[in-house]
N, CA, C and O atoms as a DFTB+ gen file, in Angstrom:
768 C
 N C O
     1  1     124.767      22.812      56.297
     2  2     124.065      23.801      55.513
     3  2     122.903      23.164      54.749
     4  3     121.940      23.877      54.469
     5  1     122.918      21.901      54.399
     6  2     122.079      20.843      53.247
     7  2     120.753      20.861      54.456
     8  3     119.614      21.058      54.031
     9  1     120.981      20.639      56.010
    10  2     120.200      20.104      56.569
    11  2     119.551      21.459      57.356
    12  3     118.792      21.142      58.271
    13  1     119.682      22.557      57.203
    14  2     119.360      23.882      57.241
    15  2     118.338      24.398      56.029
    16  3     117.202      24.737      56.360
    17  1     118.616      24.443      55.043
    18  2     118.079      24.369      53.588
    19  2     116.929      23.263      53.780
    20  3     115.833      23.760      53.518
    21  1     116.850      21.971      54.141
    22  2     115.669      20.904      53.977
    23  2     114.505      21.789      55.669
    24  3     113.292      21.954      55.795
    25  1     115.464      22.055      56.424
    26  2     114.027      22.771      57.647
    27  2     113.388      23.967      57.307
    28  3     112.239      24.214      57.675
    29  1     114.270      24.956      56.416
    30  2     113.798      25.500      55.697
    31  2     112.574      25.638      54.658
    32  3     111.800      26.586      54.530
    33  1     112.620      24.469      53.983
    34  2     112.038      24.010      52.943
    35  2     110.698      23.394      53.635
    36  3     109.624      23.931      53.364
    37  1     110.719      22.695      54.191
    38  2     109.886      21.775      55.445
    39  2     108.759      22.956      55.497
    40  3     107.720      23.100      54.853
    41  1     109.573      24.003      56.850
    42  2     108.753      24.811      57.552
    43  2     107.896      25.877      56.517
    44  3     106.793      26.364      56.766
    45  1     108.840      26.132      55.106
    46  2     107.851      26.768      54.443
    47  2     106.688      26.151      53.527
    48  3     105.922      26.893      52.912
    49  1     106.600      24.803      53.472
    50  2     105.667      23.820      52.713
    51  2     104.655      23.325      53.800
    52  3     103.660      22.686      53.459
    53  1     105.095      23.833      56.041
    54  2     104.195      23.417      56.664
    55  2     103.202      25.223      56.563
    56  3     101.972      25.275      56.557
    57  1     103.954      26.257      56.510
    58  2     103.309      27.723      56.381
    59  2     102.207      27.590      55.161
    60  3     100.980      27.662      55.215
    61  1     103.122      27.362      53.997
    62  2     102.165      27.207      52.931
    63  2     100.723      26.457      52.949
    64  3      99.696      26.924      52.457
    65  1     100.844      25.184      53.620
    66  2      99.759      24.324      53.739
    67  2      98.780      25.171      54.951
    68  3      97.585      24.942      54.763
    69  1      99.007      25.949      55.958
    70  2      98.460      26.230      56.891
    71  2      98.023      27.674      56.247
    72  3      96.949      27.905      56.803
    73  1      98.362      28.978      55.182
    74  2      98.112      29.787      55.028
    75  2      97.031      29.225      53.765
    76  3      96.185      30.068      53.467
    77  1      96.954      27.951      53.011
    78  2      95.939      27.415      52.166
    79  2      94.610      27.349      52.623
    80  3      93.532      27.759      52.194
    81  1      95.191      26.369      54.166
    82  2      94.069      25.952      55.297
    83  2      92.796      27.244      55.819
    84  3      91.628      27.044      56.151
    85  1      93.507      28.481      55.737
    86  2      93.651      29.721      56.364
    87  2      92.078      29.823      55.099
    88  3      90.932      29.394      55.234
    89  1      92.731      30.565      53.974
    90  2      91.909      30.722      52.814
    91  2      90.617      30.167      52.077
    92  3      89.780      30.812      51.446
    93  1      90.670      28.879      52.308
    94  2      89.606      27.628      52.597
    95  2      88.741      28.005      53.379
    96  3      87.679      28.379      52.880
    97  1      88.906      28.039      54.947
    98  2      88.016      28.846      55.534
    99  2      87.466      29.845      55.772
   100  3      86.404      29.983      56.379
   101  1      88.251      30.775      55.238
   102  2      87.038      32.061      55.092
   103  2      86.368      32.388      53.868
   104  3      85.480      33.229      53.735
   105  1      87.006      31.448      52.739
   106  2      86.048      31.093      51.598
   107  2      84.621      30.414      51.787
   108  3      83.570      30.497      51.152
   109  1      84.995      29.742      52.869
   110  2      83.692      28.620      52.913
   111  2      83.169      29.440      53.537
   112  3      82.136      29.897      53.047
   113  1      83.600      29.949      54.775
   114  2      82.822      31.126      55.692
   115  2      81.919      32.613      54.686
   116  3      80.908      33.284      54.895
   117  1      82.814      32.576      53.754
   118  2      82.028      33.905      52.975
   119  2      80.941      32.871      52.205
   120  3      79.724      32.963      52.364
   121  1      81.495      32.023      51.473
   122  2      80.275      31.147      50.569
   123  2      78.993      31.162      51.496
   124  3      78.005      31.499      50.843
   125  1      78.696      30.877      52.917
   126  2      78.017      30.340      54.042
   127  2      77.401      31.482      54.367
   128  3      76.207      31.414      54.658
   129  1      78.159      32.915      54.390
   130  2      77.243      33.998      55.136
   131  2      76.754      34.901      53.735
   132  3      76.392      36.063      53.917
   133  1      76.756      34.396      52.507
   134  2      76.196      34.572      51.591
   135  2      74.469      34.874      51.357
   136  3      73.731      33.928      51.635
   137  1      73.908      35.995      50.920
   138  2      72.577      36.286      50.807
   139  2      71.338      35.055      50.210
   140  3      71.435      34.503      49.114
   141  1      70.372      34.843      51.062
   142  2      69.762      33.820      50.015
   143  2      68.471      35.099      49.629
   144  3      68.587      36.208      50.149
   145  1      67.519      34.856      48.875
   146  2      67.379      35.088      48.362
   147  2      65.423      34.525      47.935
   148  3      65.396      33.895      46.877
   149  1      64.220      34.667      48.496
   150  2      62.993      33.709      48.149
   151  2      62.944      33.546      46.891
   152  3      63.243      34.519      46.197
   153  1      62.699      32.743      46.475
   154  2      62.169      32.465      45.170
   155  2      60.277      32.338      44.753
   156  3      59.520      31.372      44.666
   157  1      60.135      33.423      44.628
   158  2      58.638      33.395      45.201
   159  2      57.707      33.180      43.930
   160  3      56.517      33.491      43.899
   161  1      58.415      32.608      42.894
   162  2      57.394      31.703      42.084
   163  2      57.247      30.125      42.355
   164  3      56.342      29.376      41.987
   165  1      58.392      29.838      43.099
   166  2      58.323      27.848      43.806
   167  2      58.111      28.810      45.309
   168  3      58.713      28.234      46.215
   169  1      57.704      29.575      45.600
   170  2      56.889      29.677      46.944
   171  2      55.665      29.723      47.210
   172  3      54.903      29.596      46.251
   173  1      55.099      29.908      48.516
   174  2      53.835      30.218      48.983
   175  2      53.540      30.587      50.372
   176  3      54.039      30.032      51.350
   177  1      52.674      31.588      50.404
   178  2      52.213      32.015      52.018
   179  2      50.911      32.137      51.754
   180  3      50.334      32.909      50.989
   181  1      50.248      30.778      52.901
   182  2      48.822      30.343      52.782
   183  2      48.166      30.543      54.284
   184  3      48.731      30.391      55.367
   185  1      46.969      30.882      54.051
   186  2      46.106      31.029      55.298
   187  2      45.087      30.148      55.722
   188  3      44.623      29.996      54.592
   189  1      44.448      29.530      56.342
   190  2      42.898      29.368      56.513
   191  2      42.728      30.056      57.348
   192  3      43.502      30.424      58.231
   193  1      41.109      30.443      57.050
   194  2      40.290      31.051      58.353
   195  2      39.194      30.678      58.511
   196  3      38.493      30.752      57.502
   197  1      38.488      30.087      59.864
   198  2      37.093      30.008      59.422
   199  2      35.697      31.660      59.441
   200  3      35.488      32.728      60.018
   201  1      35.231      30.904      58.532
   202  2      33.904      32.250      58.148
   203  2      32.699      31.280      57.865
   204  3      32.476      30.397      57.036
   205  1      32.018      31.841      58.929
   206  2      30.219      30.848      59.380
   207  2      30.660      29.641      59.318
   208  3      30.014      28.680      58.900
   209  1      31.880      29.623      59.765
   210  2      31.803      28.184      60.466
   211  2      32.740      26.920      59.454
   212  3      33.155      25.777      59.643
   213  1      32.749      27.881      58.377
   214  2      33.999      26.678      57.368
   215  2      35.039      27.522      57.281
   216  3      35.183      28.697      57.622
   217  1      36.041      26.394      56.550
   218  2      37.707      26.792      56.200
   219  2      37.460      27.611      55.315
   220  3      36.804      27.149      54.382
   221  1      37.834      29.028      55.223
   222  2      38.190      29.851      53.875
   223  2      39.525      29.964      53.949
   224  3      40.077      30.409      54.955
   225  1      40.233      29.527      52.776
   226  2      41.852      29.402      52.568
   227  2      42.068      30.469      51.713
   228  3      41.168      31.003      51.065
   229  1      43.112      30.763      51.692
   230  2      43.714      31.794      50.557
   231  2      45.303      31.847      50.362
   232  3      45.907      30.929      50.917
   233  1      46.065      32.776      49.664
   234  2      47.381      33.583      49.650
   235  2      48.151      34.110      49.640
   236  3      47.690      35.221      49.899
   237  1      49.527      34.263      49.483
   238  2      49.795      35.745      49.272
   239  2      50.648      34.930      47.996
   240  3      50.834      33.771      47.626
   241  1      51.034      36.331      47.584
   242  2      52.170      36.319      46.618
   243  2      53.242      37.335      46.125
   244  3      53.109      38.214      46.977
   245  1      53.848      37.603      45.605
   246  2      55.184      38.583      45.917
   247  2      56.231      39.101      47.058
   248  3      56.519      40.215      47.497
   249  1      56.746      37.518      47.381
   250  2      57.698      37.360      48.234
   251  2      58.928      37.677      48.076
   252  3      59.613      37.010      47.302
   253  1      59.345      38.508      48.610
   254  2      60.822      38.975      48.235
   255  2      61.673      39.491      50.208
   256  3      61.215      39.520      51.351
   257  1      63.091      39.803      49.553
   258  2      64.192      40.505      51.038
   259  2      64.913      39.201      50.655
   260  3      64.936      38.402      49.718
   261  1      65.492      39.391      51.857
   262  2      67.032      38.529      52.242
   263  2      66.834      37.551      53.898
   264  3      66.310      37.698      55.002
   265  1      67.585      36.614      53.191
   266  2      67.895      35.790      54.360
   267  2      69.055      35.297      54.577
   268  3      69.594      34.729      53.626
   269  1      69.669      35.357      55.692
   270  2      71.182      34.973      55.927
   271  2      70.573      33.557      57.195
   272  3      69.881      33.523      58.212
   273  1      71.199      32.752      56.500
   274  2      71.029      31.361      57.257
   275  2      72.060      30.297      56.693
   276  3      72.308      30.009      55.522
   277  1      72.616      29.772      57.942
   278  2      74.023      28.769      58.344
   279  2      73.702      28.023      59.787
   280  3      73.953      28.581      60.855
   281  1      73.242      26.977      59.722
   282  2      72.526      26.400      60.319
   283  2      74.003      25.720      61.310
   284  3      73.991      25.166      62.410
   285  1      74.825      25.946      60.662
   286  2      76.218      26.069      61.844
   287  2      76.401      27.112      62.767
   288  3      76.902      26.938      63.878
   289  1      75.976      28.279      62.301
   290  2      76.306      29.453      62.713
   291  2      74.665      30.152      62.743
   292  3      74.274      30.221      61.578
   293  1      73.821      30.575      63.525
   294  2      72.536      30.795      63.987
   295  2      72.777      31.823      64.411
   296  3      71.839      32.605      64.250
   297  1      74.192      32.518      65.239
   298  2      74.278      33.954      65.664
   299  2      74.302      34.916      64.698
   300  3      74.007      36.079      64.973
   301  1      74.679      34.506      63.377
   302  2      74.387      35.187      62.275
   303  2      72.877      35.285      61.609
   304  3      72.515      36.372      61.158
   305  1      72.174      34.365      61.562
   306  2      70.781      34.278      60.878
   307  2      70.307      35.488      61.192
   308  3      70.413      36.113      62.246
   309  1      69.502      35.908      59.675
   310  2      68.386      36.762      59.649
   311  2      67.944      36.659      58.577
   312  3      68.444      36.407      57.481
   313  1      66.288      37.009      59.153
   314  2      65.242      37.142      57.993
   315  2      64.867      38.274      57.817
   316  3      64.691      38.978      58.811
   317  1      64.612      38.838      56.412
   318  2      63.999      39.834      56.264
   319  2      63.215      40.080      55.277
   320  3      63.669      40.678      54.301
   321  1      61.865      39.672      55.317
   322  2      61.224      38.936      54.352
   323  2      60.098      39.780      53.747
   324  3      59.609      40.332      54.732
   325  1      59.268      40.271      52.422
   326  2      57.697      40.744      52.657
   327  2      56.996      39.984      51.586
   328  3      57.377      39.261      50.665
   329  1      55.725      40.437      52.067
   330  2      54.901      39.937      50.972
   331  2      53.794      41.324      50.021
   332  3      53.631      42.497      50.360
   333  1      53.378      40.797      49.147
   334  2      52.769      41.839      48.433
   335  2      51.273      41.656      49.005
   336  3      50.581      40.744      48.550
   337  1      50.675      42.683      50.189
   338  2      49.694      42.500      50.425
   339  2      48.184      42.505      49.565
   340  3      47.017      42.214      49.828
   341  1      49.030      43.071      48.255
   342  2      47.459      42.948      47.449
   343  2      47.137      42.008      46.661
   344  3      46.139      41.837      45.961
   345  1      48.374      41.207      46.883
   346  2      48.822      39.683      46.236
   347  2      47.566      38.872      46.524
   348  3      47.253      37.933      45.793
   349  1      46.646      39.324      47.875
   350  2      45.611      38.466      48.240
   351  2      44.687      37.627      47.549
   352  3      43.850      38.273      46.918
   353  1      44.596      36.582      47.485
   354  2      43.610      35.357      46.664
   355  2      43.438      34.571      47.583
   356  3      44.179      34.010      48.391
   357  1      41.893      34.590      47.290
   358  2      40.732      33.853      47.956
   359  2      40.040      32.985      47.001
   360  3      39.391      32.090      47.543
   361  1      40.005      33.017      45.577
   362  2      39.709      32.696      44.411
   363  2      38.118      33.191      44.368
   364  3      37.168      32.604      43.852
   365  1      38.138      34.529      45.115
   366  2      36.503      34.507      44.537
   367  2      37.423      36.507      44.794
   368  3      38.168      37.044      45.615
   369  1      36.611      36.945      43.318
   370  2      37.450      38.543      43.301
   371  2      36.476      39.634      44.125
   372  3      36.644      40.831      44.358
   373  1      35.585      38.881      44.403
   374  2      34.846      40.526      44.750
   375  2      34.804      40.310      46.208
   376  3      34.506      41.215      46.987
   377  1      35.119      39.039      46.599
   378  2      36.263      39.047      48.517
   379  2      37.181      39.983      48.295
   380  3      37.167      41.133      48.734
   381  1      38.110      39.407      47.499
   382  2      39.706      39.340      47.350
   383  2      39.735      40.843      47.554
   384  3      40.308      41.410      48.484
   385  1      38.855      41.592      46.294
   386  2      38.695      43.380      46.406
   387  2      38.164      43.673      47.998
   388  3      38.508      44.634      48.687
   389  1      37.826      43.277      48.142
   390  2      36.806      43.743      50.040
   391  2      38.073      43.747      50.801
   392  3      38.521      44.693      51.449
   393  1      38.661      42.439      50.627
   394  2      39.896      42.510      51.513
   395  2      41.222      43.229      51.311
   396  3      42.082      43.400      52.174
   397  1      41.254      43.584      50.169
   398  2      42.275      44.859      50.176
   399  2      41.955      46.474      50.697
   400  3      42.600      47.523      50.680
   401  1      40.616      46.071      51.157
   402  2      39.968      47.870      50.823
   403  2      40.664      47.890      52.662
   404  3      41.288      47.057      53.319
   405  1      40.072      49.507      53.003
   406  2      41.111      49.831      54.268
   407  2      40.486      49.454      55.524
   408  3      41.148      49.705      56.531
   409  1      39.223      48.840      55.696
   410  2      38.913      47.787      56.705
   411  2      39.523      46.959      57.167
   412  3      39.672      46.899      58.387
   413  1      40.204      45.835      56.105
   414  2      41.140      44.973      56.291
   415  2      42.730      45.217      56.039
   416  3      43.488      45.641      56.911
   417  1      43.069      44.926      54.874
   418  2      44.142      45.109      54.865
   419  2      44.989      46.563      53.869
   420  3      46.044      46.723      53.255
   421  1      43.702      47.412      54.221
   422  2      44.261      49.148      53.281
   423  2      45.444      48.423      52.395
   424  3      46.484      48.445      53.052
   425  1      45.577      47.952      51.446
   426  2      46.822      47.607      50.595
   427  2      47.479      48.851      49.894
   428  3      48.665      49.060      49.638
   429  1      46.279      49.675      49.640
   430  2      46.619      51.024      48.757
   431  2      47.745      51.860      50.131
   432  3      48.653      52.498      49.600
   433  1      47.761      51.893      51.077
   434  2      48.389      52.975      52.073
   435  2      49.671      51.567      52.747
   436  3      50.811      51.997      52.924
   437  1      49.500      50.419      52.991
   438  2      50.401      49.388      53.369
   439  2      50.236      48.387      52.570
   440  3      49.486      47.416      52.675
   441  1      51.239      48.772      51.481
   442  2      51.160      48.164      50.336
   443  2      52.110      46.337      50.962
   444  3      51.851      45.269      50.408
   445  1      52.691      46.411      51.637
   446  2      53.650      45.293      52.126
   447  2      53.589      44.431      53.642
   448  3      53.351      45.019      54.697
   449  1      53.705      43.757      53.606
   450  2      53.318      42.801      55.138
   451  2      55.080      42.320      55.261
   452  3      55.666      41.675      54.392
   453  1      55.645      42.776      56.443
   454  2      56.890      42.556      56.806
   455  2      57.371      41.878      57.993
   456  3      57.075      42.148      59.157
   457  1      58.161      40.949      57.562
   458  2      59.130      40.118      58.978
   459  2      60.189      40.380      58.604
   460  3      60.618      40.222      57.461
   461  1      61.050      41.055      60.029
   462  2      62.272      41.253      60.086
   463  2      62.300      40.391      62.046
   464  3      61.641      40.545      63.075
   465  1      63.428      39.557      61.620
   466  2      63.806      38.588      63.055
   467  2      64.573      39.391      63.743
   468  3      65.019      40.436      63.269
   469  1      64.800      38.989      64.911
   470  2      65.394      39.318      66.173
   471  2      66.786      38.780      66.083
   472  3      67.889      39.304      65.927
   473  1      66.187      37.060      66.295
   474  2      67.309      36.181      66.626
   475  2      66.672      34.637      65.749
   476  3      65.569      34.498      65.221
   477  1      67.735      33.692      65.835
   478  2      67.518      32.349      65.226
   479  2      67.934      31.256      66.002
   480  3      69.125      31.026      66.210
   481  1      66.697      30.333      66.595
   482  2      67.864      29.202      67.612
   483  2      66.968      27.994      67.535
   484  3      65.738      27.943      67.534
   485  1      67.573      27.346      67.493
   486  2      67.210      25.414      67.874
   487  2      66.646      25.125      68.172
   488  3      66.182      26.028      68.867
   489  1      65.863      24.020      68.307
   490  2      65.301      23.209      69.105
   491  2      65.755      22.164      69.242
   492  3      66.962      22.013      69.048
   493  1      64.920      21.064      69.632
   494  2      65.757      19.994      70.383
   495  2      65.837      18.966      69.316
   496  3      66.715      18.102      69.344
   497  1      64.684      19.056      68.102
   498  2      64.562      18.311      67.078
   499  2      65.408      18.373      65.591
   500  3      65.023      19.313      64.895
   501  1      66.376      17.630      65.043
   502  2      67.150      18.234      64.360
   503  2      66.684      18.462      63.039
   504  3      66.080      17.569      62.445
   505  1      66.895      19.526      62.540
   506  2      66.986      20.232      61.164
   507  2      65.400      21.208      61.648
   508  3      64.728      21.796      60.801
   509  1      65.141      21.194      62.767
   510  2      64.073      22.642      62.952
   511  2      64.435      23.676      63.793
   512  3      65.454      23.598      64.479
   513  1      63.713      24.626      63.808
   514  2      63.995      25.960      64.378
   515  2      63.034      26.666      64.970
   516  3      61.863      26.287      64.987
   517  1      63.546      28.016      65.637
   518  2      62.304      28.627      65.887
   519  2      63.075      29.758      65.307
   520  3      64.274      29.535      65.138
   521  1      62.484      31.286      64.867
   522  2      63.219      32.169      64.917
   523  2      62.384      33.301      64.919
   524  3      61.407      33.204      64.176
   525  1      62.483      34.170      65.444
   526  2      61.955      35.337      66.831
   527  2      61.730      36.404      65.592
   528  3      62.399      36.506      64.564
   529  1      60.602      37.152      66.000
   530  2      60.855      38.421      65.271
   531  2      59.895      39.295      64.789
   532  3      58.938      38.741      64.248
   533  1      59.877      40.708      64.839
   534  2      58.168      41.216      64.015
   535  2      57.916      41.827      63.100
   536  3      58.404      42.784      62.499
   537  1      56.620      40.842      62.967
   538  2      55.436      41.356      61.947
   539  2      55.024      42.330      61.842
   540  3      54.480      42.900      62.787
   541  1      55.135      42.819      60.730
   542  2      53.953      44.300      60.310
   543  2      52.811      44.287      59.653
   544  3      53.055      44.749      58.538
   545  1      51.928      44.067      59.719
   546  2      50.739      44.283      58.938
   547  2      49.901      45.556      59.182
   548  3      49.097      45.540      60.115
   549  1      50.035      46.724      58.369
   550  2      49.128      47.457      58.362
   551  2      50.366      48.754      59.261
   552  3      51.385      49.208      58.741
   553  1      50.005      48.981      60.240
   554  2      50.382      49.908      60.756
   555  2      50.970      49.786      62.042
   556  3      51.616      50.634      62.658
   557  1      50.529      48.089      62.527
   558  2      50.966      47.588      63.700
   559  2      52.001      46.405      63.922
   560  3      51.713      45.340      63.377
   561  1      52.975      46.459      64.535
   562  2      54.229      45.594      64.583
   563  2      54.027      44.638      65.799
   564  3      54.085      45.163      66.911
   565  1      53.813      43.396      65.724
   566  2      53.835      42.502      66.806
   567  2      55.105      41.555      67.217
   568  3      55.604      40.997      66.240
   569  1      55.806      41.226      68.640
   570  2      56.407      40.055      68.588
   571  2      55.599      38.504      68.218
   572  3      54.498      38.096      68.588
   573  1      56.612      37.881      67.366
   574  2      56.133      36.580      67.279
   575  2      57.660      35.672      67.047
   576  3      58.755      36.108      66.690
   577  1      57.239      34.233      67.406
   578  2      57.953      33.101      66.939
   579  2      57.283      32.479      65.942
   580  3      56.083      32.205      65.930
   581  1      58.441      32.168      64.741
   582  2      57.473      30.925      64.026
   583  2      58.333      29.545      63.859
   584  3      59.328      29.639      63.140
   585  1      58.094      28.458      64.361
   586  2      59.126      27.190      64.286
   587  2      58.999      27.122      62.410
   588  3      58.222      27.538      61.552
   589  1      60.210      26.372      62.466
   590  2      60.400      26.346      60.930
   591  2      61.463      24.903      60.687
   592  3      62.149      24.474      61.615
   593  1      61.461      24.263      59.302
   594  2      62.464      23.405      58.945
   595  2      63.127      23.687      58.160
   596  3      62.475      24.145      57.223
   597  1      64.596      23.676      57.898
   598  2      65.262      24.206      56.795
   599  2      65.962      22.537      56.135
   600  3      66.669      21.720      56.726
   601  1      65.640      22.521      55.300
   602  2      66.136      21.175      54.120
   603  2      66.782      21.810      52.977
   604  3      66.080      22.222      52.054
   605  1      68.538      21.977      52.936
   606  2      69.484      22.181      52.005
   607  2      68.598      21.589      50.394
   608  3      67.922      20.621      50.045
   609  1      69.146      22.905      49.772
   610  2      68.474      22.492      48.202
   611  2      70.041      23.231      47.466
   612  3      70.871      23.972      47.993
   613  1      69.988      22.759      46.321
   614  2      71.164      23.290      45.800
   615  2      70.980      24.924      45.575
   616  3      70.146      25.585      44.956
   617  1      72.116      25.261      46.346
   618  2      72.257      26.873      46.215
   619  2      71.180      27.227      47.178
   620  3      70.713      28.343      46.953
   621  1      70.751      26.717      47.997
   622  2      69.921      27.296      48.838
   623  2      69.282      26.336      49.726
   624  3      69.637      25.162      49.831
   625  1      68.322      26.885      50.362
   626  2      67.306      25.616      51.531
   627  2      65.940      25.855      50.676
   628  3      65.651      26.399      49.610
   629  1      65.320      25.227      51.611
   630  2      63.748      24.937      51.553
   631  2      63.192      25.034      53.149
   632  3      63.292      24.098      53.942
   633  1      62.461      26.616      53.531
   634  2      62.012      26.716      54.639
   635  2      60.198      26.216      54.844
   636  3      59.291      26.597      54.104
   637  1      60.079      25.490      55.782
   638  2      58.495      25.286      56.100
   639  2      58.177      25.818      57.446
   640  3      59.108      26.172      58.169
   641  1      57.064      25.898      57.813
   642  2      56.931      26.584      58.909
   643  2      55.186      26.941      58.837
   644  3      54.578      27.149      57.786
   645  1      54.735      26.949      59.865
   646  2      53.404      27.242      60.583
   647  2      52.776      27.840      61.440
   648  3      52.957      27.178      62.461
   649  1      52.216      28.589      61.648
   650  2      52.118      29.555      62.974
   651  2      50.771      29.850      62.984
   652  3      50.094      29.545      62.002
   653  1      50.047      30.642      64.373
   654  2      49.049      31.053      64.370
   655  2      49.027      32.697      64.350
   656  3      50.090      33.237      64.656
   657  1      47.833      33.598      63.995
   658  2      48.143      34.699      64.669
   659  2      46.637      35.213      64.539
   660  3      45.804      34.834      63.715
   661  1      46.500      36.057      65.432
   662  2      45.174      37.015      65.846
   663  2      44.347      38.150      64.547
   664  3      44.329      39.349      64.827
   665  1      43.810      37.767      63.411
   666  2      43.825      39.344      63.064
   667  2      43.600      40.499      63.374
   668  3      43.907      41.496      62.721
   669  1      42.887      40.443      64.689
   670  2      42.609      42.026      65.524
   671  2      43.205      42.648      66.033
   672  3      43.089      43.784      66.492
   673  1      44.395      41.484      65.980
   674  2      45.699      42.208      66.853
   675  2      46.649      43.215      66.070
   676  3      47.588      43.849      66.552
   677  1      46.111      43.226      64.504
   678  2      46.598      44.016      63.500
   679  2      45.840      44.570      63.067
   680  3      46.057      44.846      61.887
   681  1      44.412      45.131      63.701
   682  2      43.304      45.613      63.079
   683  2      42.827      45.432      62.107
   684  3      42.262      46.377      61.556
   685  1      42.855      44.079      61.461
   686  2      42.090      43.533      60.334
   687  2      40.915      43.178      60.653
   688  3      40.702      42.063      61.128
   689  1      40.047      43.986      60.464
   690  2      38.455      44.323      60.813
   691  2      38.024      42.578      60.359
   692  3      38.634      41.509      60.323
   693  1      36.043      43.243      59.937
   694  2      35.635      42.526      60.063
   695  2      34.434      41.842      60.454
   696  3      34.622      41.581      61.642
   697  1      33.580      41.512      60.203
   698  2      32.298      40.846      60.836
   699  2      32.688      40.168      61.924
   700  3      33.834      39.956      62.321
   701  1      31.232      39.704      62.570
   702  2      31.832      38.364      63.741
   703  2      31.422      37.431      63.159
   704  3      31.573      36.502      63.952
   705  1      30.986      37.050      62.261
   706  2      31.251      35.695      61.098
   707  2      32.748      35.170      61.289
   708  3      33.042      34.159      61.928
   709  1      33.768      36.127      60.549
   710  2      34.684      35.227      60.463
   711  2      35.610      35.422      61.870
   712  3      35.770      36.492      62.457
   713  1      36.215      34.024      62.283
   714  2      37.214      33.864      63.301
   715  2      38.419      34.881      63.450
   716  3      38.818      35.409      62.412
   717  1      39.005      35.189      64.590
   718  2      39.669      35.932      64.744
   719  2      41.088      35.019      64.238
   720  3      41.832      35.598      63.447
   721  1      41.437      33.712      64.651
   722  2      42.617      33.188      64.853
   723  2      42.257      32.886      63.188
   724  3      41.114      32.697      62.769
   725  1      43.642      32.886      62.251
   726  2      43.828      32.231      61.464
   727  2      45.328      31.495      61.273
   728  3      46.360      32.070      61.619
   729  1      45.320      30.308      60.749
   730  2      46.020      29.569      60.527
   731  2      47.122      30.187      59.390
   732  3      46.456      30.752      58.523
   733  1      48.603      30.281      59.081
   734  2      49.228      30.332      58.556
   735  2      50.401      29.653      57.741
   736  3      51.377      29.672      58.490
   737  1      50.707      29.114      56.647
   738  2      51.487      28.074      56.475
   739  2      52.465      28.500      55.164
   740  3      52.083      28.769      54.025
   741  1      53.654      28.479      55.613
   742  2      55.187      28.755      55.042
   743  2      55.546      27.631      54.082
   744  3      55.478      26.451      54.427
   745  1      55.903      27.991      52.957
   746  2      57.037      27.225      52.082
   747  2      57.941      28.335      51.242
   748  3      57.539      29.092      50.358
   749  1      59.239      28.211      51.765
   750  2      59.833      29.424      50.825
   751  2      61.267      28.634      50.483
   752  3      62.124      28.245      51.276
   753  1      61.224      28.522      48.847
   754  2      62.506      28.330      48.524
   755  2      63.368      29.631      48.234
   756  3      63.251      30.677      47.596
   757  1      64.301      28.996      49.049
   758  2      65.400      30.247      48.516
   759  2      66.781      30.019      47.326
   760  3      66.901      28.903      46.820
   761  1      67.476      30.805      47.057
   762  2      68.163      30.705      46.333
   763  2      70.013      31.771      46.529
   764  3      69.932      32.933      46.928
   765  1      71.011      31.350      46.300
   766  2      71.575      32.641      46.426
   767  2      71.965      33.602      45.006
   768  3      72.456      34.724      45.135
């Protein structure tokens, strides 16, 4: 009976340890599929373009949405990100006004520039990405990829990332002064 009572005892201290084991992981699993969150005063979304022939740079600002990212788990990732299109700075204001008006970027009628992803997957280089998905600017939604790096920060990452894109392809008018292709460049801390 003594040695009935100790397998007893055993098998419920091996249950216990395995229903602990159990709890652990879907703690960590919920901690992990947890909302992050931009932090869009340590952020930035920067452009160049050339116009007659030099770099005109600028920004946006009022970055906000959600991002779900677990760089274990990628079948889960998503972005869903905007920016405040009237956020625009060029550091000269009577551009900055031209470029909100409804030639370029109507801010008054599409007040927001939006990425929502598809999907999130790897590359061959570790700690980068690519992740799929479209843009809205204005009235028109395009597919795009943008490769990106994610570097763990406490309570969150640090995304970088670079891409090109067309502005005509979003009807952001225009002279033929300035270039169609402009350069784009990502830093977004997040937070949860």
């Amino acid at each position: 009976m003594l040695t009935e009572c100790g397998t007893v005892i055993r098998e419920s201290g091996t249950i216990m340890k395995q229903f602990i084991l159990v709890l652990f992981m879907l703690a960590t699993a919920f901690v992990n599929a947890q909302s992050l969150k931009p932090v869009d005063d340590l952020s930035f979304v920067k452009f160049t373009i050339k116009n007659f022939g030099f770099n005109t740079s600028g920004s946006f600002k009022g970055l906000g949405g959600t991002i779900q990212f677990d760089p274990a788990d990628l079948s889960h990732a998503s972005f869903d990100v905007t920016v405040d299109a009237s956020s625009i700075n060029t550091g000269i204001d009577m551009r900055d006004n031209h470029l909100r008006g409804e030639e370029y970027f109507d801010v008054k009628n599409f007040p927001q520039i939006h990425f929502i992803s598809t999907r999130v997957a790897n590359t061959n280089k570790a700690g980068t990405f690519i992740v799929y998905g479209n843009l809205t600017i204005k009235q028109t939604t395009k597919e795009m990829s943008i490769p990106f790096t994610a570097k763990p920060q406490p309570d969150g990452f640090l995304f970088t990332g670079e891409f090109k894109l067309n502005r005509r392809d979003f009807s952001i008018g225009g002279s033929g002064t300035i270039s169609n292709e402009l350069n784009v460049k990502l830093e977004v801390l997040t937070k949860k």
